[in-house]
N, C-alpha and C positions, 0 to 999 in steps of 0.2 A: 537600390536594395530596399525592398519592402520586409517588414516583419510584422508580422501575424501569430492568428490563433494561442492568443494568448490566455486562455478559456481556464476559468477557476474550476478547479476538479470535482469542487464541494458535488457538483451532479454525478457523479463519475458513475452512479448504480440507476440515474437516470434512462434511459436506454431511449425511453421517446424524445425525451429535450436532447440528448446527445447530437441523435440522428438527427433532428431540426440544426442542431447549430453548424453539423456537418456540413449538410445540406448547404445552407448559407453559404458557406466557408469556398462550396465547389463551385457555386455563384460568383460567389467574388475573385473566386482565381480565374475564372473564364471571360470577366470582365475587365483585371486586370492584366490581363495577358497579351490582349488586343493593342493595350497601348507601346506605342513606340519609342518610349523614353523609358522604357523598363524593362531590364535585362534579366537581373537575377529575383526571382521570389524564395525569400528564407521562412518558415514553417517553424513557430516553437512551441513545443509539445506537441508533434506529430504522432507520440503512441494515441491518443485519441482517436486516428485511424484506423489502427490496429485492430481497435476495441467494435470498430463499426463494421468496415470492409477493408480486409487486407489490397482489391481490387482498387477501388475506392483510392489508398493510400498510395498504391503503385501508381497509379494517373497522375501524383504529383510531386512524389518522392525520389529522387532519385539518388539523394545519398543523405542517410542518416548520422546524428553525432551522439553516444549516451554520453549524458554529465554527470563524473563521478561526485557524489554528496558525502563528507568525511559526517561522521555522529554529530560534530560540534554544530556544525552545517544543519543538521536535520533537527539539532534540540532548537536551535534556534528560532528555524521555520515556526514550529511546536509554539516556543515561549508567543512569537509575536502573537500569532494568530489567539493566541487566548488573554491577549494581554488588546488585542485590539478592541474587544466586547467596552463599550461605553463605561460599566460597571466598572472597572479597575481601572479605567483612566489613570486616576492618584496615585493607585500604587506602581502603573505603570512611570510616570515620573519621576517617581522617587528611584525607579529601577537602572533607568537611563545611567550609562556611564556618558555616552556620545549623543549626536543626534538623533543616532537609527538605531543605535545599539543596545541591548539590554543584558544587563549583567546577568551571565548566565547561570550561575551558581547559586546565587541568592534568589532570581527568579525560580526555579527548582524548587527553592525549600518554601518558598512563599505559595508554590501553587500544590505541590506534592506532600507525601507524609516524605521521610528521611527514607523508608524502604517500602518496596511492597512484594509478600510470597519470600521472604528473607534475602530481597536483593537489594543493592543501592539502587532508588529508583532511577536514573538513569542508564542503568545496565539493563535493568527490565525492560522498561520501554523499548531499547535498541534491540534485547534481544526479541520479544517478543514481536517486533516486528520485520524482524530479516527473514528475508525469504529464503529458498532454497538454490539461490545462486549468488546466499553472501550480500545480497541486494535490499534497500530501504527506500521507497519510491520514497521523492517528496511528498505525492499527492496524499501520504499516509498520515502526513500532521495535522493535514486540511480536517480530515475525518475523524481522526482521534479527536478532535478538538470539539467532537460531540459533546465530549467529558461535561461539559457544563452544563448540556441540557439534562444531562444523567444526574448534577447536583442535586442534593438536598433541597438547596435554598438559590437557585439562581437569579431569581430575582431583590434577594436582599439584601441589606447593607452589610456590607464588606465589611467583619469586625472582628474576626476570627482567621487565623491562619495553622494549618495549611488550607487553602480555599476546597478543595477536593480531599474526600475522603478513597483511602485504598479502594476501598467498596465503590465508590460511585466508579473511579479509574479501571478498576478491575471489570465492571459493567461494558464501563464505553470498549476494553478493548474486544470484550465479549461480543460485540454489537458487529467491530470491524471484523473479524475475525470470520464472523456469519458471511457478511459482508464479500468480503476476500475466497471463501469457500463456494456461495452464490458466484461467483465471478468464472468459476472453473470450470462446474457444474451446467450454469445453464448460458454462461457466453459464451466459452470453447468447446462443450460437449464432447471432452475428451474422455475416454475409459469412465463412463461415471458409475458401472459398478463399483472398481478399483477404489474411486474416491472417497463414494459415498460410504463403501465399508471402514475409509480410514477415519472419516465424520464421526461416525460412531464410534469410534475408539477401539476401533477391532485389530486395527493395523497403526503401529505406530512406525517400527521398522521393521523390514523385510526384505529376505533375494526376489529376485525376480522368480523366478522356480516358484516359492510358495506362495504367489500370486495370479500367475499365468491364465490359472481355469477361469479367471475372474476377467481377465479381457473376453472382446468379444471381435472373433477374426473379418467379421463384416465393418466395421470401423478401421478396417487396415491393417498394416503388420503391427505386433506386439512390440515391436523396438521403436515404430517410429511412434508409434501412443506415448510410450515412454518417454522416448528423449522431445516430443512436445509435451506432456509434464515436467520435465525437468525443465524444458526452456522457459515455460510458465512461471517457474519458481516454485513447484506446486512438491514434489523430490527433490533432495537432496543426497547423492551420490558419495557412498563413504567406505571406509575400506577398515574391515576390521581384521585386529590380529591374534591369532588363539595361539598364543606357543608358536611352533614353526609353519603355522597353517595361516594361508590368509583368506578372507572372501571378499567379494563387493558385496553391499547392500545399500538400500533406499531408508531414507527416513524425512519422513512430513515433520515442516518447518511450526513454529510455535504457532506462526500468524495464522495456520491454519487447523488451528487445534487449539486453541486456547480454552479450557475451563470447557469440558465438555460436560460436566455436570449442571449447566446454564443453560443445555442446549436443549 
């Protein structure tokens, strides 16, 4: 059993280094594949494929596993990564309850204010970054964790807590958000009328019906546009109730709309 591509995401809007490391990657399976003392090849973080060539990833894929990340799972991801930067070393030690492990609570109030936009920041963060199928990549902490370069003072002595301001926080998610919306737009080039009107804050939710004229019937049928947006995460499908009346409707997730008065 070999395991692989274990590729840091922080590039993930890279699109030339991706494709290099791909690249690479079809190399070395075609070199190890040759050998006769190797039966099974395991692949982790295969949406990397996804993201290049669906073709590409069928050549090597042939059954997928998603790993569910509980919140506590994904603040954690969060804490280390920002607790790794040189600069907080110290305060990183003092955090440690275990070896690996850093108290998650207290890490929180050391790096965050107590809320941000009237939320406990912890609810924020998660919600602001669930997609529209309920879903919070890991590779989302990697990126938020811009936050620092968004800081005030990121190169100076640690003497003050919370380390990040709302504002600096509220930036960085501004940043991914772009980020996440770039992602739909020009790497799936699905419906990007539909999108691009929801970018601008024209559409937050909506039936299918009041949207329709906005697809374009040469990219395909209008349902399968759709339900590859919703597989994207890009919609989120909800059911609303008027009295004895009910409809379905679509509504765009926060991560991709966040603070469109930044945009």
């Amino acid at each position: 059993m070999v395991l692989r591509d274990r590729i840091d995401e922080t590039f993930n809007y890279d699109r030339g280094l991706q494709e290099a490391l791909v690249q690479a990657l079809l190399q070395a399976e075609a070199w190890v594949s040759r050998l006769d003392n190797i039966d099974l090849v395991v692949f982790l973080r295969t949406d990397l494929f996804e993201l290049y060539d669906i073709q590409e990833k069928n050549k090597l894929v042939s059954r997928s596993l998603v790993l569910e990340w509980s919140e506590e799972d994904w603040l954690q991801v969060l804490i280390r990564r920002v607790f790794a930067n040189e600069l907080f070393d110290q305060l990183a030690r003092r955090l440690r309850v275990a070896d690996e492990e850093i108290e998650m609570r207290a890490a929180l109030e050391v790096l965050f204010p107590a809320e941000i936009e009237n939320q406990p920041v912890d609810r924020w963060l998660v919600d602001s970054l669930r997609n529209g199928n309920g879903d919070i990549s890991p590779r989302l902490s990697v990126l938020l964790h811009l936050t620092r370069e968004r800081s005030a003072r990121p190169d100076a002595v640690v003497a003050t807590v919370p380390l990040f301001t709302a504002d600096a926080v509220q930036r960085a998610m501004t940043n991914l958000s772009d980020l996440s919306f770039s992602e739909v737009v020009n790497d799936f080039k699905v419906a990007p009328t539909v999108v691009l009107n929801c970018r601008a804050g024209k559409l937050t939710s909506f039936t299918l019906s009041e949207v329709e004229q906005l697809f374009d019937n040469t990219e395909g049928k209008i349902g399968d546009q759709v339900r590859l947006l919703e597989r994207l995460g890009f919609l989120e499908r909800v059911v609303e109730q008027r009295g004895t009346q009910t409809r379905s409707l679509f509504r765009v997730p926060r991560l991709y709309t966040h603070r469109w008065d930044y945009a």
